[in-house]
Each structure stands twice: as C-alpha cells, then as structure tokens.
C-alpha positions as CSV (number, residue, x, y, z in Angstrom):
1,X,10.4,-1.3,5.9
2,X,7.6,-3.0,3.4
3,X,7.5,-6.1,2.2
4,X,5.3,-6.8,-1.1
5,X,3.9,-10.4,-1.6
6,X,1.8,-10.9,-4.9
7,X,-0.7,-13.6,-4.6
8,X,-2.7,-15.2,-7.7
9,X,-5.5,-16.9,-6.0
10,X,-7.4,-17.1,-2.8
11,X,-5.6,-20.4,-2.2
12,X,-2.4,-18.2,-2.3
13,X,-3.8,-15.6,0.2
14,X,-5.0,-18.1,2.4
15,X,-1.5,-19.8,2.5
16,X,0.1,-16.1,3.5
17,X,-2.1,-16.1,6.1
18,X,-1.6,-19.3,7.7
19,X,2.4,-18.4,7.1
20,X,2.0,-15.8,9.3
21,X,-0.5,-17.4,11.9
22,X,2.5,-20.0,12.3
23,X,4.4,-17.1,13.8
24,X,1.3,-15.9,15.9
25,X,1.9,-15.0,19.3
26,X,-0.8,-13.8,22.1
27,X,-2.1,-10.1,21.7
28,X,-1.0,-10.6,17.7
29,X,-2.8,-7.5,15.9
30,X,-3.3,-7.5,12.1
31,X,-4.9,-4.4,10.6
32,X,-6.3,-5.2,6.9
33,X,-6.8,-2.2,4.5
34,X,-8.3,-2.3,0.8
35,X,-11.3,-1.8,-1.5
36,X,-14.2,-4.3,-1.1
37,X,-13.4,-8.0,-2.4
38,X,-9.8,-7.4,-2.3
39,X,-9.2,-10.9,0.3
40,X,-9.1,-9.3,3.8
41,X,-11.8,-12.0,4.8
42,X,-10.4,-14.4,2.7
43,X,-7.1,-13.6,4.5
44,X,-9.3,-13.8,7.6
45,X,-10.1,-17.4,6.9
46,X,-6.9,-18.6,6.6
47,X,-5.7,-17.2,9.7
48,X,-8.8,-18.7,10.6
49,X,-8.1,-21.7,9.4
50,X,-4.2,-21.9,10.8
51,X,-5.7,-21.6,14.2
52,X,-8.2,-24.5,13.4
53,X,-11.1,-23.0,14.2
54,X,-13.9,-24.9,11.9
55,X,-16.9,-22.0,11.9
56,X,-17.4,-20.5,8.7
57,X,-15.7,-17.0,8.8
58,X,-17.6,-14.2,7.1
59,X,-17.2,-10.6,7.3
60,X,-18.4,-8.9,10.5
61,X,-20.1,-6.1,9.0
62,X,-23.2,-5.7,11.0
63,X,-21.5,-7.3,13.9
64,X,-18.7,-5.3,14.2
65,X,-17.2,-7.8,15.7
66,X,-16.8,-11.7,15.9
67,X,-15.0,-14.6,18.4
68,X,-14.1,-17.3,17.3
69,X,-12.5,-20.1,19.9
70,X,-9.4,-21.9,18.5
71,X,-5.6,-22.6,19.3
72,X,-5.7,-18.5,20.5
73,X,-8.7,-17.0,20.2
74,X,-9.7,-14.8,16.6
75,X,-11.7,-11.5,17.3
76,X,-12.4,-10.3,14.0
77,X,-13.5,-7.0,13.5
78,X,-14.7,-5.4,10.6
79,X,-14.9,-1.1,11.9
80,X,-15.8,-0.2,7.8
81,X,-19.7,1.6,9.3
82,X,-18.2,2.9,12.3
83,X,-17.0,6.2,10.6
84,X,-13.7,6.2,13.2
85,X,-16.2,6.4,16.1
86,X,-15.1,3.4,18.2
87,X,-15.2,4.7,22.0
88,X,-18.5,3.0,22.5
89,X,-17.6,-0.7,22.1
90,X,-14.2,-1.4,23.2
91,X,-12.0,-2.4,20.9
92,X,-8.7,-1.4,22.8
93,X,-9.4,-3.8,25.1
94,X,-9.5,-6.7,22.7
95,X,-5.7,-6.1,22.1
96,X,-4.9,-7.2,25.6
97,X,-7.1,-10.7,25.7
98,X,-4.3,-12.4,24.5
99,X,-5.6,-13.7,21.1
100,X,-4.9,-12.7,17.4
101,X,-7.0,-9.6,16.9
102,X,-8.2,-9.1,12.7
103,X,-9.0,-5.1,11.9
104,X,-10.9,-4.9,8.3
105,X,-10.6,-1.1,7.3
106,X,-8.4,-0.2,10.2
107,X,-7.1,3.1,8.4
108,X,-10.4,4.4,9.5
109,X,-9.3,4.2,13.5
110,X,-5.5,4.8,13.3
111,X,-5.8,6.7,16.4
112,X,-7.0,3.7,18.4
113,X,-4.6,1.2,17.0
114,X,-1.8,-0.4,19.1
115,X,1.8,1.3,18.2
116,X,3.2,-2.1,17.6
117,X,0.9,-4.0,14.8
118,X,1.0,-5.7,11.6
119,X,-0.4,-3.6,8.7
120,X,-1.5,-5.4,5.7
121,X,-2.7,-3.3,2.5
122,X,-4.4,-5.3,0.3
123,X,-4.1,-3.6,-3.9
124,X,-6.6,-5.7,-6.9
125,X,-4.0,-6.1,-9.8
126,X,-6.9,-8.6,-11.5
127,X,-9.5,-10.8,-10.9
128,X,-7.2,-13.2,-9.0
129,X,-4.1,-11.2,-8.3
130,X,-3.8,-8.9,-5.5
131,X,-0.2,-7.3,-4.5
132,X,-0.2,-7.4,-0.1
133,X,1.7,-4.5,1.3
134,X,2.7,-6.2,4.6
135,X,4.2,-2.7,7.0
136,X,5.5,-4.1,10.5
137,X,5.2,-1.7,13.3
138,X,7.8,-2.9,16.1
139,X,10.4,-5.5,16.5
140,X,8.2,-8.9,17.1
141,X,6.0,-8.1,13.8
142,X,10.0,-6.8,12.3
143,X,10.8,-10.7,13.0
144,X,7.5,-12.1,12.2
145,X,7.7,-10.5,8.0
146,X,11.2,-11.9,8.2
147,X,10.3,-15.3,9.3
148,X,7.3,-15.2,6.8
149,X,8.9,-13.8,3.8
C-alpha cells in the first residue's frame, strides 16, 4: 500500500517529518528518493528537528555519512556518489545502532537495504509543492503511515 501526502512549503515537509519522528522507534529506517532540491534534507531536518538535535543539518554528500546525538541518535546518509558500491563503509551496520537511520538516494543500494523500511519518494509538482510517496515495508512502518496519515 502507498500513501500520497502533498506538501506546499518546506514548513509543511518539515511538519511530515516530525509527524513521523513522533512515531520513531529504535533501528527506524527511512529511505528518501527524488531529483536534487526535491526536500529529502529538508525532510532530514525536520526529523532532525523532532528529535531536538540543534546542529545545522546539511546534506552529507562528501561525507557520506553524518551523526547527529539527540532523543535517538540520526545517522544521515547521503549514498548519491557511491554508484551502489557500499561494502567498504558499513552501512548495514548502522541499521542495528538503534537510532533513526536517513538514506538520500537509497534506490541506488536496494540490495543492502533492510526488508522492513520506510520508503519516501519525493515528486516536484512546483517551486513549493512536492507530492511524498510514503511505501511501508513491514507491519511497524504499516502502523507508523497509519498513525501519521
């Protein structure tokens, strides 16, 4: 099942985000798909922001990855230059650290990802208004669109 949310500002995809981060649980993963400046980071920083961590949150394009200490911890990855090849840093075992775990451009690994996971897919409709495909993948993320939408 899909569930389609249409959002008309960044205020309104931040507020998805901390929706859902009210339902967060440990080993939480949320794969983000879309084109460049659709609001996966801005999504990112309201998840961010739900967990009250107070760092700035940018993209981790270079760093592949970021940690960020809050309520649970945030490991934001961004896997968009790895061309699939992930066997050299470990992301697998950031699903099992017990924190909320952000994938920017997971399409590009789908064979590492977790079977249970939250897939958002991020479409531009305009300058402001972006449609977000949300796909749950197993019975907790099932309950968690539910208890969202």
């Amino acid at each position: 099942m899909e569930y389609k949310i249409t959002t008309r500002s960044e205020m309104e995809t931040i507020e998805l985000a901390q929706n859902i981060e009210s339902e967060k649980f440990p080993n939480m993963i949320i794969c983000l798909n879309g084109e460049l400046g659709s609001g996966k980071t801005v999504f990112a920083k309201g998840i961010a922001n739900g967990l009250g961590i107070q760092e700035t949150i940018t993209s981790p394009t270079f760093t592949i990855i970021k940690e960020y200490v809050g309520e649970l911890p945030l490991y934001h990855m961004d896997v968009y230059r790895l061309d699939g090849n992930v066997s050299d840093i470990g992301i697998e075992e950031y699903y099992t650290k017990g924190g909320v775990v952000l994938i920017e451009w997971a399409d590009s690994i789908k064979d590492v990802l977790p079977e249970e996971r939250l897939d958002i897919t991020f479409k531009v409709i305009d300058e402001n208004k972006r449609v977000l495909i949300l796909t749950p993948h197993g019975k907790q993320y099932e309950e968690l669109c539910e208890a969202v939408i």
